[in-house]
N, C-alpha and C positions, 0 to 999 in steps of 0.2 A: 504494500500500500504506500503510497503516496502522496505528501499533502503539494497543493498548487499555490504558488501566489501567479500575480501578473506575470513577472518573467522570468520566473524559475521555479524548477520543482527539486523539493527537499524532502529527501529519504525519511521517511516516518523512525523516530529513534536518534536522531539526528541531535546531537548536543552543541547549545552554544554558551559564550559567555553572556549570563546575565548579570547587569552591575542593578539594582536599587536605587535611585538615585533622592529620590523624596517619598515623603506618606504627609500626605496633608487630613488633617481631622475638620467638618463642617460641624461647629461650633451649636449652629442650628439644631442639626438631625444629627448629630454623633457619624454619621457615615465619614470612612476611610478611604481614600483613592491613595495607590501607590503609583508611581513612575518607576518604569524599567528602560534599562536600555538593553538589547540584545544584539550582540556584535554575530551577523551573518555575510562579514565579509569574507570566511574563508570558503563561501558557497558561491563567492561575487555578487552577493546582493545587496551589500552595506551594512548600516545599522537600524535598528527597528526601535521608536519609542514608542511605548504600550504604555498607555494611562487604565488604572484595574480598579474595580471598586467589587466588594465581595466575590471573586475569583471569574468575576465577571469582565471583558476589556471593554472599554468606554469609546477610546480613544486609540487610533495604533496607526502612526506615519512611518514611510521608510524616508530614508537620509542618505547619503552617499559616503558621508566617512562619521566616525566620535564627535568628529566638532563640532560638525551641524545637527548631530543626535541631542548634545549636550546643551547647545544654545535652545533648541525645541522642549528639551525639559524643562531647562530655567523660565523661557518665557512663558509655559506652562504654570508654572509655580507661582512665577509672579500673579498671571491672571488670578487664580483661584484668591489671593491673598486679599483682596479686597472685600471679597464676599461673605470675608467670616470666616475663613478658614487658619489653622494654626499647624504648625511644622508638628509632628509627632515625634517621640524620639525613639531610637531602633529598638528599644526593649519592650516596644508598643505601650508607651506609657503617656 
């Protein structure tokens, strides 16, 4: 089996690096969104940011290399910040 994106197909079982890069908490509703980045470049397809809220994805751009993965996360980050949302810190606290 085989999953598809647009322009490439990746072998089911297929491991990359995921970094974590934020968890923002909505002050509101208690709900959690995390940011990942997942580096698929050694498949040539870049880097993937995935924004997840209950192991669900929200959000998920592809990028061409880290830098523009990690600028997509920040400017991510920032958005949420005005809304009521607060940084969580990794021991999910």
């Amino acid at each position: 089996m085989r999953v598809f994106y647009d322009d490439f197909i990746v072998p089911v079982g297929q491991t990359w690096t995921v970094d974590g890069v934020w968890r923002l908490r909505d002050n509101e509703t208690g709900r959690v969104q995390t940011c990942e980045l997942r580096d698929h470049s050694r498949a040539g397809a870049g880097w993937e940011v995935q924004i997840i809220e209950a192991g669900e994805i929200l959000v998920s751009r592809r990028c061409e290399n880290e830098r523009e993965a990690r600028y997509v996360a920040e400017a991510a980050r920032k958005d949420s910040l005005p809304t009521g949302s607060t940084a969580v810190e990794s021991d999910g606290g």
